[in-house]
mmCIF file of the N, C-alpha and C atoms, coordinates in Angstrom:
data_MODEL
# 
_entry.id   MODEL 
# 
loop_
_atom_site.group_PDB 
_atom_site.id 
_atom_site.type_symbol 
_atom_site.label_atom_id 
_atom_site.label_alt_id 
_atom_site.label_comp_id 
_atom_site.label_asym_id 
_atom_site.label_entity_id 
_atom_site.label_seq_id 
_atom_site.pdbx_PDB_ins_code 
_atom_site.Cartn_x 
_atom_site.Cartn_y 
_atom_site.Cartn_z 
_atom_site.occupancy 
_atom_site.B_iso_or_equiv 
_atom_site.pdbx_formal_charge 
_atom_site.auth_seq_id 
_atom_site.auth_comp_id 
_atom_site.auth_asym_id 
_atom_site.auth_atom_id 
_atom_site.pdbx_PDB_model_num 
ATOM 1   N N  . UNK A 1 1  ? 0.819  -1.186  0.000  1.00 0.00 ? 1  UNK A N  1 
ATOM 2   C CA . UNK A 1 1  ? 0.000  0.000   0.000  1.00 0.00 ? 1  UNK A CA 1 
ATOM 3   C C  . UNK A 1 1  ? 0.865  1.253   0.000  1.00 0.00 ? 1  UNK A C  1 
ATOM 4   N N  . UNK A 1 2  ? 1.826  1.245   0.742  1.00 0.00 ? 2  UNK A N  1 
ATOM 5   C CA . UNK A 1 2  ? 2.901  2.351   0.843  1.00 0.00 ? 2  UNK A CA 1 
ATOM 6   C C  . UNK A 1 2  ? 3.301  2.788   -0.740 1.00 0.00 ? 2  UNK A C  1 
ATOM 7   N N  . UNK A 1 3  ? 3.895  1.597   -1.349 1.00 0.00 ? 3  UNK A N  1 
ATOM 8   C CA . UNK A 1 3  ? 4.397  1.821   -2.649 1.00 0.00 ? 3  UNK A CA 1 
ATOM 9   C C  . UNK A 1 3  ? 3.057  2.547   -3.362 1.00 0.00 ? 3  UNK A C  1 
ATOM 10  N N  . UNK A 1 4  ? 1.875  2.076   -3.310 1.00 0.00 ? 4  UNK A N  1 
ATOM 11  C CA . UNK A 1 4  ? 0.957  2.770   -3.763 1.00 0.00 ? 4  UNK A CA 1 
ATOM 12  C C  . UNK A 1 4  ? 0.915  4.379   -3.651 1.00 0.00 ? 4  UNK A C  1 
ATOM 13  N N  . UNK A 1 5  ? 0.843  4.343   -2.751 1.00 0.00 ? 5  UNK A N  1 
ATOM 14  C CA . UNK A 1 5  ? 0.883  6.152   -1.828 1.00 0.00 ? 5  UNK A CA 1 
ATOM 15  C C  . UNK A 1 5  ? 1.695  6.721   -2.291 1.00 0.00 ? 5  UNK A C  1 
ATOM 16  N N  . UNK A 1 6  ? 3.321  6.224   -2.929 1.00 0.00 ? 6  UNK A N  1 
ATOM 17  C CA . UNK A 1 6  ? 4.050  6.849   -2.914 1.00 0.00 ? 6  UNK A CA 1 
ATOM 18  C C  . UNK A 1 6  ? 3.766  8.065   -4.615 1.00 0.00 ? 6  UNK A C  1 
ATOM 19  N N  . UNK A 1 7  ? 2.900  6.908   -4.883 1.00 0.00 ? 7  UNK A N  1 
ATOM 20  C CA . UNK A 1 7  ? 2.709  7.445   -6.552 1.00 0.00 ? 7  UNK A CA 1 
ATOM 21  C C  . UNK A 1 7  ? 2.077  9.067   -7.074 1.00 0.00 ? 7  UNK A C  1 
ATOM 22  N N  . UNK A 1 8  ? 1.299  9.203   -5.298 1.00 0.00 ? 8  UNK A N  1 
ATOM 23  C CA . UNK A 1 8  ? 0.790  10.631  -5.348 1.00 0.00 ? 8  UNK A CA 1 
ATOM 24  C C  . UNK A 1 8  ? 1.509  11.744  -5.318 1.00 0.00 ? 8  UNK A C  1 
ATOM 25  N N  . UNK A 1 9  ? 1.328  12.839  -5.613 1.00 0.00 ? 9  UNK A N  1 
ATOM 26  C CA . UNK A 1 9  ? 2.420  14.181  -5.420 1.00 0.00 ? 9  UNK A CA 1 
ATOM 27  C C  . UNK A 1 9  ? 2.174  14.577  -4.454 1.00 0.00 ? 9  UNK A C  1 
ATOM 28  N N  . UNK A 1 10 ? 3.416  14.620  -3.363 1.00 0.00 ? 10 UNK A N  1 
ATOM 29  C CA . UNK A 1 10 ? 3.412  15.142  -2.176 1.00 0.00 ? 10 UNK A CA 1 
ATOM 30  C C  . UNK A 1 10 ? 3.298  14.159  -1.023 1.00 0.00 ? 10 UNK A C  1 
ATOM 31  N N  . UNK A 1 11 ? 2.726  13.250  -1.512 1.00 0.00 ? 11 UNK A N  1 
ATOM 32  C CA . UNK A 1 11 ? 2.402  12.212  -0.866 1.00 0.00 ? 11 UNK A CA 1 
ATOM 33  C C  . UNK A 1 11 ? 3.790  11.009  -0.210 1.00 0.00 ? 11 UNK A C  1 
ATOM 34  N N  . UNK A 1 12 ? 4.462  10.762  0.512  1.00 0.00 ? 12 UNK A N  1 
ATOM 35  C CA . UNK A 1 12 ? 5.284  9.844   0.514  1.00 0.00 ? 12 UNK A CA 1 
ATOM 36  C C  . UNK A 1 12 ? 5.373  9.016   2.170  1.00 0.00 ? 12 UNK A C  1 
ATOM 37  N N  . UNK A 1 13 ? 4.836  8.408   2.495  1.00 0.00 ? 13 UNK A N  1 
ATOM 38  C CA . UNK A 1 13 ? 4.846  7.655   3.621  1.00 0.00 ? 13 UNK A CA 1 
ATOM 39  C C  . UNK A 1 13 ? 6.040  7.051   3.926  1.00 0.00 ? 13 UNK A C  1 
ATOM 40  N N  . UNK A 1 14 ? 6.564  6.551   5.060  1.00 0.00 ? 14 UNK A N  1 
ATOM 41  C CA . UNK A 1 14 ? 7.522  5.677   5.205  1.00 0.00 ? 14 UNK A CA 1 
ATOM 42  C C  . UNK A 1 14 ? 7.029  4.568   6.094  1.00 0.00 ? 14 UNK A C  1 
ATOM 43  N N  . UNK A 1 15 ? 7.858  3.550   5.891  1.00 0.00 ? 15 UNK A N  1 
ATOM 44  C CA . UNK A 1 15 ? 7.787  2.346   6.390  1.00 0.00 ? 15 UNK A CA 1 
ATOM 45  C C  . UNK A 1 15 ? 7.962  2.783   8.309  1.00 0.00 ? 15 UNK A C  1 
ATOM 46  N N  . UNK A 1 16 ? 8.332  3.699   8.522  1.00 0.00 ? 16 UNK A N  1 
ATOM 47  C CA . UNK A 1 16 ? 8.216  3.769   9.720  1.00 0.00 ? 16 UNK A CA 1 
ATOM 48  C C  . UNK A 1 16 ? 6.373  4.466   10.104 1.00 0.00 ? 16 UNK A C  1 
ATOM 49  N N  . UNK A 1 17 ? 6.111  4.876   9.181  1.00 0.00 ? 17 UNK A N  1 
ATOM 50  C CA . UNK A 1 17 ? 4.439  5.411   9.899  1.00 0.00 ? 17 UNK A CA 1 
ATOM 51  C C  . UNK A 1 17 ? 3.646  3.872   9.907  1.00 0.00 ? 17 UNK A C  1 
ATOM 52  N N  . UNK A 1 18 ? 4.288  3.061   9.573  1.00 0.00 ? 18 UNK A N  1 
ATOM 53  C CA . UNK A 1 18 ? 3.683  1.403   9.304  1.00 0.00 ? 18 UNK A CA 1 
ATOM 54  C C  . UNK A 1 18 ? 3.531  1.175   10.926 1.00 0.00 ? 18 UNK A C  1 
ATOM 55  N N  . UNK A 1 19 ? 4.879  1.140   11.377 1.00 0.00 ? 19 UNK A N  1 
ATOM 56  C CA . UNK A 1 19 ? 5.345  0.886   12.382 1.00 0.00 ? 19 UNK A CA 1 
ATOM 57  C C  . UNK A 1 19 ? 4.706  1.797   13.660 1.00 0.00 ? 19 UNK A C  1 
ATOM 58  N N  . UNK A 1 20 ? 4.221  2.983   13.174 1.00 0.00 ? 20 UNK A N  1 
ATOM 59  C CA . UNK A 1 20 ? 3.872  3.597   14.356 1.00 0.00 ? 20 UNK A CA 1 
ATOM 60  C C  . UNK A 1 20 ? 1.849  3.318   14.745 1.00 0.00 ? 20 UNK A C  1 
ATOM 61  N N  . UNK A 1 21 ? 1.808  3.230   13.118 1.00 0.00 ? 21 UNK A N  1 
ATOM 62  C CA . UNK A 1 21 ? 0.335  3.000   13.374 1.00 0.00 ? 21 UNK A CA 1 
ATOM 63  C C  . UNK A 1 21 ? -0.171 1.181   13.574 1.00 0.00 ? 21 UNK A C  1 
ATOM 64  N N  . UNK A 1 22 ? 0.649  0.437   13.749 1.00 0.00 ? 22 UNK A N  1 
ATOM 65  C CA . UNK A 1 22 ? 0.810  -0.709  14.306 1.00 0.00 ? 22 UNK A CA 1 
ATOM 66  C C  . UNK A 1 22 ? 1.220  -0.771  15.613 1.00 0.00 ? 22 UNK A C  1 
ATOM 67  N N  . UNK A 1 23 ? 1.825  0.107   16.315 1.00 0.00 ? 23 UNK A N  1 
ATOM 68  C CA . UNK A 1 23 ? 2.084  0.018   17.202 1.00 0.00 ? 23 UNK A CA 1 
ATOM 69  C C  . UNK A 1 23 ? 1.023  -0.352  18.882 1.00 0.00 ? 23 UNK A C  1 
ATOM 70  N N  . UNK A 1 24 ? -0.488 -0.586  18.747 1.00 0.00 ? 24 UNK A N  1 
ATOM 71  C CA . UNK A 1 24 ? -1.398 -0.239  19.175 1.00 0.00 ? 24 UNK A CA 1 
ATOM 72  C C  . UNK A 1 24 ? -1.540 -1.850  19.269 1.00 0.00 ? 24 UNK A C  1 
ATOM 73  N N  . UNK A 1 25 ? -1.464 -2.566  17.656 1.00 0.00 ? 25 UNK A N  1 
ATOM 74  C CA . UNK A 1 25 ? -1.635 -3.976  17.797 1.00 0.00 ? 25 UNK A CA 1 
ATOM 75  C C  . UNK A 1 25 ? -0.579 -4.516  18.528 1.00 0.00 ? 25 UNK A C  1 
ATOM 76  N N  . UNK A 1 26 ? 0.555  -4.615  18.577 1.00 0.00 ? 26 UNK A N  1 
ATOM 77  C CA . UNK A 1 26 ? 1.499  -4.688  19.140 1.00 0.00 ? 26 UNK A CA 1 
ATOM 78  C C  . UNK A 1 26 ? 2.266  -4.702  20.338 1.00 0.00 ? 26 UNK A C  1 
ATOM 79  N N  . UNK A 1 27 ? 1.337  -3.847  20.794 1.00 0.00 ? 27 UNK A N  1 
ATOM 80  C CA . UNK A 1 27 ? 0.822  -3.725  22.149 1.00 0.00 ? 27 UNK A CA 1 
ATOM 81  C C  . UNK A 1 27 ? 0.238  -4.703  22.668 1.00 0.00 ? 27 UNK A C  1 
ATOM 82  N N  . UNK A 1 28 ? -1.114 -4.853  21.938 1.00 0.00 ? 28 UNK A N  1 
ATOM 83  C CA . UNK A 1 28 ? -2.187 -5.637  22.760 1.00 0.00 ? 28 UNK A CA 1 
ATOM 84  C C  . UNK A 1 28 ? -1.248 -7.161  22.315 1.00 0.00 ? 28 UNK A C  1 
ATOM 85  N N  . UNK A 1 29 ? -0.505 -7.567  21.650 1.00 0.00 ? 29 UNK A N  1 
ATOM 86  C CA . UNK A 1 29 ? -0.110 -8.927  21.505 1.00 0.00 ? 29 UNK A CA 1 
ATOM 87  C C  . UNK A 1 29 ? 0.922  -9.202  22.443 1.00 0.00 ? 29 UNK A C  1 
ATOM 88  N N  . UNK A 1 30 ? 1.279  -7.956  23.074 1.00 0.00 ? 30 UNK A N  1 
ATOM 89  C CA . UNK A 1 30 ? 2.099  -7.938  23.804 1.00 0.00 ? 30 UNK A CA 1 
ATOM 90  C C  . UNK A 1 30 ? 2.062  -8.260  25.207 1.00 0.00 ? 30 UNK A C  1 
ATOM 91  N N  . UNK A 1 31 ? 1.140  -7.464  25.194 1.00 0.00 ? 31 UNK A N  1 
ATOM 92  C CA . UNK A 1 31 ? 0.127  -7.465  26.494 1.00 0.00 ? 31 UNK A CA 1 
ATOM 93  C C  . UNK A 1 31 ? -0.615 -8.970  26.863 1.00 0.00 ? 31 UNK A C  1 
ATOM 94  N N  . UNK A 1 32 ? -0.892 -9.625  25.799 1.00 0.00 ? 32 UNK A N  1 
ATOM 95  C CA . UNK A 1 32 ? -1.833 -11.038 25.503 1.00 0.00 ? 32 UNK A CA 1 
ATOM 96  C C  . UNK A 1 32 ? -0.799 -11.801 25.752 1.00 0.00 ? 32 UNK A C  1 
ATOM 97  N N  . UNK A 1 33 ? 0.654  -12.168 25.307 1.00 0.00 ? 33 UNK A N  1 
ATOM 98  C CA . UNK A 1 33 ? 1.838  -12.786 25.387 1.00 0.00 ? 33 UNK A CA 1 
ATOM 99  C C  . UNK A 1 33 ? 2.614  -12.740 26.857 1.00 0.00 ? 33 UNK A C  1 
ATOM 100 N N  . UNK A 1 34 ? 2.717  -11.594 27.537 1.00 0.00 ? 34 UNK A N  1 
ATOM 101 C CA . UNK A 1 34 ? 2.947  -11.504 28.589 1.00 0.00 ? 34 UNK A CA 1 
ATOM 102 C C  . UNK A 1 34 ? 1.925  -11.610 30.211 1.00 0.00 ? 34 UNK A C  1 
ATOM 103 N N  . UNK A 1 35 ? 1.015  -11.020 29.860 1.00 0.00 ? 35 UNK A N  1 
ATOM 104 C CA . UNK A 1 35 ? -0.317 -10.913 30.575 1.00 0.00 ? 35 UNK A CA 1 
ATOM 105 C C  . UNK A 1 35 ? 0.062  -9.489  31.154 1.00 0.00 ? 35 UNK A C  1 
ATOM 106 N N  . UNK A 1 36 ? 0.486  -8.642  30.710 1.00 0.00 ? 36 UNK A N  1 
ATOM 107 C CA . UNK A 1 36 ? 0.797  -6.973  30.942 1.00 0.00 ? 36 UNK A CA 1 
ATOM 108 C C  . UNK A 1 36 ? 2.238  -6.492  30.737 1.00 0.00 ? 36 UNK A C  1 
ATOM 109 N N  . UNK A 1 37 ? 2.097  -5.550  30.285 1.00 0.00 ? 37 UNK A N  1 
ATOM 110 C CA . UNK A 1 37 ? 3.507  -4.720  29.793 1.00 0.00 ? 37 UNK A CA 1 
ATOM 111 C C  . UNK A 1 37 ? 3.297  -3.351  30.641 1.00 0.00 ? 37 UNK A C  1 
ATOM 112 N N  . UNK A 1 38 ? 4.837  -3.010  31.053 1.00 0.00 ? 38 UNK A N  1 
ATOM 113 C CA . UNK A 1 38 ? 4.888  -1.841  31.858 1.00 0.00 ? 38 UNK A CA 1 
ATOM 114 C C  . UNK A 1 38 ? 4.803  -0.471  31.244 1.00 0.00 ? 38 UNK A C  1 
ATOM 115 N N  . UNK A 1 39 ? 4.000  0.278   32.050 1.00 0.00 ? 39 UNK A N  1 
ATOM 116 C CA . UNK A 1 39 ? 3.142  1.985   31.609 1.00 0.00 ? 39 UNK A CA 1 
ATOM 117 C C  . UNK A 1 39 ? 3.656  2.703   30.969 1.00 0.00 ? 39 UNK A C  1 
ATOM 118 N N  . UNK A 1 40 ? 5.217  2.817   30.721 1.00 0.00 ? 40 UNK A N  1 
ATOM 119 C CA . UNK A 1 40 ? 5.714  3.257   29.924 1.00 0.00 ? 40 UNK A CA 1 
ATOM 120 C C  . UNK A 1 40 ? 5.469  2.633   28.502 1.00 0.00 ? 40 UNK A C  1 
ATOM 121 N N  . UNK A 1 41 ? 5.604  1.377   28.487 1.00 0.00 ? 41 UNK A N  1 
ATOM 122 C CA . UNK A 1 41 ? 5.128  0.549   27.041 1.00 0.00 ? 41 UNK A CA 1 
ATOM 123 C C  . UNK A 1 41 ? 3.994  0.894   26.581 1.00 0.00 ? 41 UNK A C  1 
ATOM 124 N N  . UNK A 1 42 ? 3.047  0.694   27.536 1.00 0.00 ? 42 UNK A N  1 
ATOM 125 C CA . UNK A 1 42 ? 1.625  1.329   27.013 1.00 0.00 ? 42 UNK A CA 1 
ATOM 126 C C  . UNK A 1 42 ? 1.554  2.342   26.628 1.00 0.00 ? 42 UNK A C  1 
ATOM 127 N N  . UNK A 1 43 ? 2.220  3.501   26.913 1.00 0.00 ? 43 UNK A N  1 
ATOM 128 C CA . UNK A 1 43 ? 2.059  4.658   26.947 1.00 0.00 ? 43 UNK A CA 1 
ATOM 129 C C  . UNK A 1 43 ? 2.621  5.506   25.706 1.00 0.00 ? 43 UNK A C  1 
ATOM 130 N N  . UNK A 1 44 ? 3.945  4.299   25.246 1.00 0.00 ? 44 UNK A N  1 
ATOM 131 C CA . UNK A 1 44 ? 4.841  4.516   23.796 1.00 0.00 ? 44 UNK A CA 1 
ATOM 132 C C  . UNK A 1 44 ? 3.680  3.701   22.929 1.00 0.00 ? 44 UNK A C  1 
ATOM 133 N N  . UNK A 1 45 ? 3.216  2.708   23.040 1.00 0.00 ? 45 UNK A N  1 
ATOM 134 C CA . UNK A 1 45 ? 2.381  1.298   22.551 1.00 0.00 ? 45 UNK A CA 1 
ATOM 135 C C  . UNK A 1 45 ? 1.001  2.390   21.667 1.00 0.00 ? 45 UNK A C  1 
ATOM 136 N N  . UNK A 1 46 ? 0.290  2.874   22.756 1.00 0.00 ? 46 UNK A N  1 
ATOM 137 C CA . UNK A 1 46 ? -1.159 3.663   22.394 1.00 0.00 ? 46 UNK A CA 1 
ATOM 138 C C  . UNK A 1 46 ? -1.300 4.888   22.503 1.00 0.00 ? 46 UNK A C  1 
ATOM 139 N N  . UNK A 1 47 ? -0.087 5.768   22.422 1.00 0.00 ? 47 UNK A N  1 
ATOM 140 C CA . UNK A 1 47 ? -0.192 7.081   22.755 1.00 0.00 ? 47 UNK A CA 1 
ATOM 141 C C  . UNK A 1 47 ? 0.613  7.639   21.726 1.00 0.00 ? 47 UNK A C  1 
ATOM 142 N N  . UNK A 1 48 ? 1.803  7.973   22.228 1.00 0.00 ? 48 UNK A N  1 
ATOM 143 C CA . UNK A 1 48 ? 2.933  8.571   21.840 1.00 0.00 ? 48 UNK A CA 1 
ATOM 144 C C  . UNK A 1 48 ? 3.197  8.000   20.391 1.00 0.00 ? 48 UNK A C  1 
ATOM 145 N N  . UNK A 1 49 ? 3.552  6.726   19.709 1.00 0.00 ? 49 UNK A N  1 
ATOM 146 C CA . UNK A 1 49 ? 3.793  6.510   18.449 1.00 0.00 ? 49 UNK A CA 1 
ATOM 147 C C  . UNK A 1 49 ? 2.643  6.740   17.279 1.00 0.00 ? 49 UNK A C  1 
ATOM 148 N N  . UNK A 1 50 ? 1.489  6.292   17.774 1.00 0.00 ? 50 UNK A N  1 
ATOM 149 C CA . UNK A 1 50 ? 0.079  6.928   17.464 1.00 0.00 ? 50 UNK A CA 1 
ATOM 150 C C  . UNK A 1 50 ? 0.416  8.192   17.041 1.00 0.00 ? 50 UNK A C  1 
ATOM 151 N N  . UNK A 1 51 ? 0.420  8.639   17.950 1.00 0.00 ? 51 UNK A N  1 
ATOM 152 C CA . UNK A 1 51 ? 0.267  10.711  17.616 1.00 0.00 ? 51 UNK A CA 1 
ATOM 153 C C  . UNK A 1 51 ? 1.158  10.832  16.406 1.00 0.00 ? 51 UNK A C  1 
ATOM 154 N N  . UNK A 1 52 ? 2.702  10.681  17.082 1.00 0.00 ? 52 UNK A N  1 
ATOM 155 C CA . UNK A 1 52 ? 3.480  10.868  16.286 1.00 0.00 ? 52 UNK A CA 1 
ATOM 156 C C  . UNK A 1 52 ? 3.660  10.460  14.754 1.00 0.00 ? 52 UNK A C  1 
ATOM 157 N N  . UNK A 1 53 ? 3.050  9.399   14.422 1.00 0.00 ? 53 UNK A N  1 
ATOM 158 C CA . UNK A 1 53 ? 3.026  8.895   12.949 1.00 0.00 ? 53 UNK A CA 1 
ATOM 159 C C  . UNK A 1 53 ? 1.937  9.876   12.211 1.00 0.00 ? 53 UNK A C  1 
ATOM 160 N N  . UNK A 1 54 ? 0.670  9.889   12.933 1.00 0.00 ? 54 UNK A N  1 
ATOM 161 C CA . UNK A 1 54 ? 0.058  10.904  12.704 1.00 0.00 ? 54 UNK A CA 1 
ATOM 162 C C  . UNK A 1 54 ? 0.269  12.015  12.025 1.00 0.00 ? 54 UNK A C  1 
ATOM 163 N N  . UNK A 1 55 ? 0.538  12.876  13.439 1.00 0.00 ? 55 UNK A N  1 
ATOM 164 C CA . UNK A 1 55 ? 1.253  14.071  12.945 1.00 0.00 ? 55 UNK A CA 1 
ATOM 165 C C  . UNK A 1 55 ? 2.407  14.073  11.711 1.00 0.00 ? 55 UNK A C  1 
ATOM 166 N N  . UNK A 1 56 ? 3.097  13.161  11.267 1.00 0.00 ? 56 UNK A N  1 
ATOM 167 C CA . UNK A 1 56 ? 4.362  12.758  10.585 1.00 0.00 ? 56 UNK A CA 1 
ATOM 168 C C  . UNK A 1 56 ? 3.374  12.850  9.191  1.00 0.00 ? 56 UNK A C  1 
ATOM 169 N N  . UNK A 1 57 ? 2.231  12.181  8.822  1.00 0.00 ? 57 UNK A N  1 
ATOM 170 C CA . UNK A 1 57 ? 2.021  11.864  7.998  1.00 0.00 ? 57 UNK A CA 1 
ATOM 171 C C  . UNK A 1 57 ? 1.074  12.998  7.643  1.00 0.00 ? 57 UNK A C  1 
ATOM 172 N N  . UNK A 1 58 ? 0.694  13.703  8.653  1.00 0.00 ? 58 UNK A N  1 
ATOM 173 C CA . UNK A 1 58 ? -0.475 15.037  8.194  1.00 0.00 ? 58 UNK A CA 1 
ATOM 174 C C  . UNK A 1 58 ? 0.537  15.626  7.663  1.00 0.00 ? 58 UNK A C  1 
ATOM 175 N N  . UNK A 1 59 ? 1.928  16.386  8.479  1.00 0.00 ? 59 UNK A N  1 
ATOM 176 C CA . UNK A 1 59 ? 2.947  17.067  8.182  1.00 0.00 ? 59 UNK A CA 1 
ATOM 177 C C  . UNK A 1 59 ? 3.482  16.921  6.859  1.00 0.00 ? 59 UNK A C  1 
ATOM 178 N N  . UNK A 1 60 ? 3.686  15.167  6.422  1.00 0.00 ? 60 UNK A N  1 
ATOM 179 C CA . UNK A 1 60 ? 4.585  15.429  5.233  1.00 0.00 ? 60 UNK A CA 1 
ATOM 180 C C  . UNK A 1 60 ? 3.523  15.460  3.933  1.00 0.00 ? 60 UNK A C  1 
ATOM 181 N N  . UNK A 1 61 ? 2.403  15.152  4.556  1.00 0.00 ? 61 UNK A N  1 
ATOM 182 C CA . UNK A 1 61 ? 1.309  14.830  3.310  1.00 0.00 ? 61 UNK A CA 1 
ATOM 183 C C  . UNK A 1 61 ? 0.571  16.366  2.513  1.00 0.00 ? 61 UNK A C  1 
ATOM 184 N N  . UNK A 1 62 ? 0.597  17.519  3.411  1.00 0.00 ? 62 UNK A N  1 
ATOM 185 C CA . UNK A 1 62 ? -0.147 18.179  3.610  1.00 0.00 ? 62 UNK A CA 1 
ATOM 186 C C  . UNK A 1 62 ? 0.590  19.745  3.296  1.00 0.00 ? 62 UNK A C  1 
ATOM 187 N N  . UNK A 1 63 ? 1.292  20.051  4.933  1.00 0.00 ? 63 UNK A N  1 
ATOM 188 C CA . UNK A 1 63 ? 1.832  21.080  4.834  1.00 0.00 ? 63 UNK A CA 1 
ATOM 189 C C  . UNK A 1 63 ? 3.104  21.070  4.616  1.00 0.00 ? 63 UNK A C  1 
ATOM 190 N N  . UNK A 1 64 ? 4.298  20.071  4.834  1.00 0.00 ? 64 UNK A N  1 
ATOM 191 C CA . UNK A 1 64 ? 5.465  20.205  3.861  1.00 0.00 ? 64 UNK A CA 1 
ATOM 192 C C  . UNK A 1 64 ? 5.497  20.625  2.560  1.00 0.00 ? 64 UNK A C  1 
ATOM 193 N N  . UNK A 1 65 ? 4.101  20.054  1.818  1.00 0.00 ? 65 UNK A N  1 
ATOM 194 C CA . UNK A 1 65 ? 4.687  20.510  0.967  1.00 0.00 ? 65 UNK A CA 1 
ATOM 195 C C  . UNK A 1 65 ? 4.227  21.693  0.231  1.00 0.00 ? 65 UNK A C  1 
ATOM 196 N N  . UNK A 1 66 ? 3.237  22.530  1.041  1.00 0.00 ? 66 UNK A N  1 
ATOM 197 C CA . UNK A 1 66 ? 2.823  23.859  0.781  1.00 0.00 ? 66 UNK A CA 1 
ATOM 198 C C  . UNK A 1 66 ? 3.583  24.617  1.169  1.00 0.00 ? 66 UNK A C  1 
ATOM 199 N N  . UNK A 1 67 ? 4.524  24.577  2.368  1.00 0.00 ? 67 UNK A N  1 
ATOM 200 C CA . UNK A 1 67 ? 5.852  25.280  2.673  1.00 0.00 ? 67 UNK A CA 1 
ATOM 201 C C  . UNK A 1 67 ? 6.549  25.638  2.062  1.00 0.00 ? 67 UNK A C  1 
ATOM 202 N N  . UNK A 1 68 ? 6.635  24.304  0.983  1.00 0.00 ? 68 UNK A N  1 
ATOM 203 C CA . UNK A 1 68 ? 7.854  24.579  -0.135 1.00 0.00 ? 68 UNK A CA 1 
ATOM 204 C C  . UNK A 1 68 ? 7.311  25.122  -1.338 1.00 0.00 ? 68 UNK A C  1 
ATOM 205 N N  . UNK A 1 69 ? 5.889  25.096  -1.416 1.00 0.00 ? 69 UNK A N  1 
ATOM 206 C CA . UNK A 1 69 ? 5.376  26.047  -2.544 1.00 0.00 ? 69 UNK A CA 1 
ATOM 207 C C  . UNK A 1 69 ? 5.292  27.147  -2.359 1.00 0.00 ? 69 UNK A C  1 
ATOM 208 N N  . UNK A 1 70 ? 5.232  27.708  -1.215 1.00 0.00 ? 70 UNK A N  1 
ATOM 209 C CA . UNK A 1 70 ? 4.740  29.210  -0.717 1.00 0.00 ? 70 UNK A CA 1 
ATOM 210 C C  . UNK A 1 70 ? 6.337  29.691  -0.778 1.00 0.00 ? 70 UNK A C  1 
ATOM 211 N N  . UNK A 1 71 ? 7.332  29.205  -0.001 1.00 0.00 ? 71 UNK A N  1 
ATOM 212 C CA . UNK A 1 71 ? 8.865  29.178  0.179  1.00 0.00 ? 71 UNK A CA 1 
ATOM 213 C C  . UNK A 1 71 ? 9.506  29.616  -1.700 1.00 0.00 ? 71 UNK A C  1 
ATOM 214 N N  . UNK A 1 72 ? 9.025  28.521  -2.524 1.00 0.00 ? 72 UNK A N  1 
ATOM 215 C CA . UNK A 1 72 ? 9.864  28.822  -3.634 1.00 0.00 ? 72 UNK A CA 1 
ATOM 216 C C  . UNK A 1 72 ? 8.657  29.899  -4.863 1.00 0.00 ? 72 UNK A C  1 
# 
């Protein structure tokens, strides 16, 4: 799907927003495998990598590259 995405203008995902918006499942298998992971894990697991891929992907999808249109 990534390779797909990449085909759009402006558009370019990385294999790490894979990773961040997986991070949630990853968790819970984690959580299921161990029978609980510590608050910090959870907290990187369903919070923090969440946002951050997020934001990563509004940022590069969106306004990076109006920056550089307005910029040049």
């Amino acid at each position: 799907m990534i390779r797909t995405t990449r085909k759009y203008p402006g558009w370019k995902p990385t294999y790490l927003y894979v990773v961040g918006v997986a991070a949630p499942a990853i968790g819970v298998g984690a959580t299921v495998a161990q029978g609980g992971i510590p608050l910090a894990a959870e907290l990187l697991a369903y919070g923090v990598l969440p946002v951050l891929a997020i934001a990563t992907l509004i940022g590069r999808g969106f306004v990076w590259p109006r920056l550089k249109s307005i910029a040049n």
